[in-house]
C-alpha positions as CSV (number, residue, x, y, z in Angstrom):
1,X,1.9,-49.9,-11.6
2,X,-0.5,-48.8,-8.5
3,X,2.0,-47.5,-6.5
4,X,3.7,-45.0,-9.1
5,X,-0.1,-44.0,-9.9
6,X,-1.0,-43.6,-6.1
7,X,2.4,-41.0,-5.7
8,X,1.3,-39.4,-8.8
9,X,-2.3,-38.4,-7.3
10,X,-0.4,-37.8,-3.4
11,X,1.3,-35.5,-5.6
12,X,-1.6,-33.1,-6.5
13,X,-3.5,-33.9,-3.9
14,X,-0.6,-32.1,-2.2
15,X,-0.2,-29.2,-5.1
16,X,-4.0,-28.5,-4.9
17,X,-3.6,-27.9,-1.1
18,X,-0.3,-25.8,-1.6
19,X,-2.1,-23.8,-4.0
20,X,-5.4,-22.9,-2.0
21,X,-3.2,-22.0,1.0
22,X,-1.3,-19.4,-1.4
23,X,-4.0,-18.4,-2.7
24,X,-5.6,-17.3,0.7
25,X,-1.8,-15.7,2.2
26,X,-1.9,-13.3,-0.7
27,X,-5.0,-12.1,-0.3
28,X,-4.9,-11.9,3.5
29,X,-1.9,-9.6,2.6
30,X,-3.3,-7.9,0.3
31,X,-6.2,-6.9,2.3
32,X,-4.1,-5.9,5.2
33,X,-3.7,-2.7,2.4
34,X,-7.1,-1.8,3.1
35,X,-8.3,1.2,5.4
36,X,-6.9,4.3,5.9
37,X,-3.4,5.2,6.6
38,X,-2.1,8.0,8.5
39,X,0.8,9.4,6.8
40,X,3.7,9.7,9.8
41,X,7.4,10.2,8.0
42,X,8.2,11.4,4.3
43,X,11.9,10.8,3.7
44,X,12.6,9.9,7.0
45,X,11.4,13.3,8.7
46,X,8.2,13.0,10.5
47,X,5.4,14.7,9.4
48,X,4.0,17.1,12.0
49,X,0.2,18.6,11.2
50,X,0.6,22.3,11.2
51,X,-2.3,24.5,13.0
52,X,-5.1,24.8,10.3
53,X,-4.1,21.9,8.6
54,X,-6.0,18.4,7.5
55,X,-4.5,15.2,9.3
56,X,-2.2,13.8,5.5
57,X,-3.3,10.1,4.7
58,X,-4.2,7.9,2.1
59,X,-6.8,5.0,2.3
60,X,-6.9,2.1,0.4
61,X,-9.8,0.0,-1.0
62,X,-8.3,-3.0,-3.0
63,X,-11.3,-4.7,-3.5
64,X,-12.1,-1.7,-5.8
65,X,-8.4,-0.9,-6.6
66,X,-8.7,2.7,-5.4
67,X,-7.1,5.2,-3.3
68,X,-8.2,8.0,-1.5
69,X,-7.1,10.6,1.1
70,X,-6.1,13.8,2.0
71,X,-1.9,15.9,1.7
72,X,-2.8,18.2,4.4
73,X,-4.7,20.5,2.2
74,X,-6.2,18.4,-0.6
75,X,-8.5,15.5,-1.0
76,X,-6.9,12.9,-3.5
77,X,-8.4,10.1,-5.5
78,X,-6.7,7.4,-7.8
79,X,-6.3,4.2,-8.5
80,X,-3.8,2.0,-6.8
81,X,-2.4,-1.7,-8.5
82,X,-0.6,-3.5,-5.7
83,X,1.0,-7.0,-5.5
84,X,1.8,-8.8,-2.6
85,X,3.6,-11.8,-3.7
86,X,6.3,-9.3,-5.0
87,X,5.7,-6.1,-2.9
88,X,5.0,-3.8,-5.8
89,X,2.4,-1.0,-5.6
90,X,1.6,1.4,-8.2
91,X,-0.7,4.2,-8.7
92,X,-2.7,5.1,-11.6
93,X,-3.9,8.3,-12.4
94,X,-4.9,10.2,-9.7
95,X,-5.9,13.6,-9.3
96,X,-7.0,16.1,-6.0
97,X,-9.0,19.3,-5.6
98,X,-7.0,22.1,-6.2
99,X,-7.5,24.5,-3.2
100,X,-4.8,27.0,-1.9
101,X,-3.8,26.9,1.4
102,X,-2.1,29.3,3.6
103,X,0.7,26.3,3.4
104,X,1.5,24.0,0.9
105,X,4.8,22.3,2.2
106,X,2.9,18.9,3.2
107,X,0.8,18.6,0.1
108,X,4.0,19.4,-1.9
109,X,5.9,16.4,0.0
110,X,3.1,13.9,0.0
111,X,2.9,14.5,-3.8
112,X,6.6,14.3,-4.3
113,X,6.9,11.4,-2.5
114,X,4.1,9.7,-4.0
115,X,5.6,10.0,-7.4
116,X,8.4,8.3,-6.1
117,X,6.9,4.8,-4.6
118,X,7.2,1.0,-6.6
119,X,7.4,-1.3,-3.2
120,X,5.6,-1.8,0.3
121,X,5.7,-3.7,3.3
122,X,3.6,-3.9,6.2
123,X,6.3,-4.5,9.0
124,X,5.5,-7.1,12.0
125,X,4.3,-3.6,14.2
126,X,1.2,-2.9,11.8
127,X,3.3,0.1,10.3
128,X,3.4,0.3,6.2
129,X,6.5,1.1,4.4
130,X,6.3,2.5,1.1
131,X,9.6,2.7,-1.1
132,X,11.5,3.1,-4.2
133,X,12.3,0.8,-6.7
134,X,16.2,0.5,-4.5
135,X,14.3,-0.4,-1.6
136,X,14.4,2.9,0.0
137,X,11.7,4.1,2.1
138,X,9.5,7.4,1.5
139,X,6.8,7.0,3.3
140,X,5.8,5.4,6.7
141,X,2.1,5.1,7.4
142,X,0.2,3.9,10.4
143,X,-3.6,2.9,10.3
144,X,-5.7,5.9,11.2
């Protein structure tokens, strides 16, 4: 009778430990989100700043589930939803200032390519990789 009650409280003892070290690996991962990212490649072209032109990045405050950054022209705000267990990330409603610049070509990318991104990954480098639902990637950041 004591021994199948002993390997019944091993057991949790052991699921409890599992559980808190889980717990801590997703958030560590999820707080490697945080900071601000410069934005280097957009569809696999890299993204050059043009003369007159804002550096393009986003930022990411998880703790508060926000976004923020600049396209190159803009500043843009939003929210961000991200999940590291499954390497989702989405973005809720965000918006930007709406000033015209002499060229538009980088905002007009970051914003396309933002519309497109469900996934992440932070690669083993310290690079983030954000991309489609298929896998594919449309952005590449690297911490500012």
């Amino acid at each position: 009778m004591k021994k199948p009650l002993i390997a019944l409280c091993m057991a949790g003892v052991l699921a409890v430990m599992t559980s808190c070290g889980t717990a801590r690996n997703a958030a560590s991962t999820l707080g490697a989100l945080d900071g601000e990212w410069k934005i280097t490649t957009i569809d696999g072209q890299a993204l050059t700043q043009k003369a007159g032109e804002k550096e393009a990045f986003i930022g990411f405050s998880v703790k508060d589930n926000r976004l923020y950054g600049c396209t190159g022209c803009n500043n843009l705000v939003g929210g961000i939803q991200a999940d590291p267990k499954k390497g989702t990330m989405s973005f809720g409603q965000t918006g930007s200032t709406r000033m015209m610049c002499p060229d538009m070509e980088t905002e007009n990318k970051v914003l396309g390519a933002m519309g497109k991104i469900e996934k992440y990954e932070i690669t083993a480098g310290g690079k983030m990789n954000l991309k489609t639902a298929d896998g594919k990637t449309v952005m590449t950041l690297e911490k500012r």
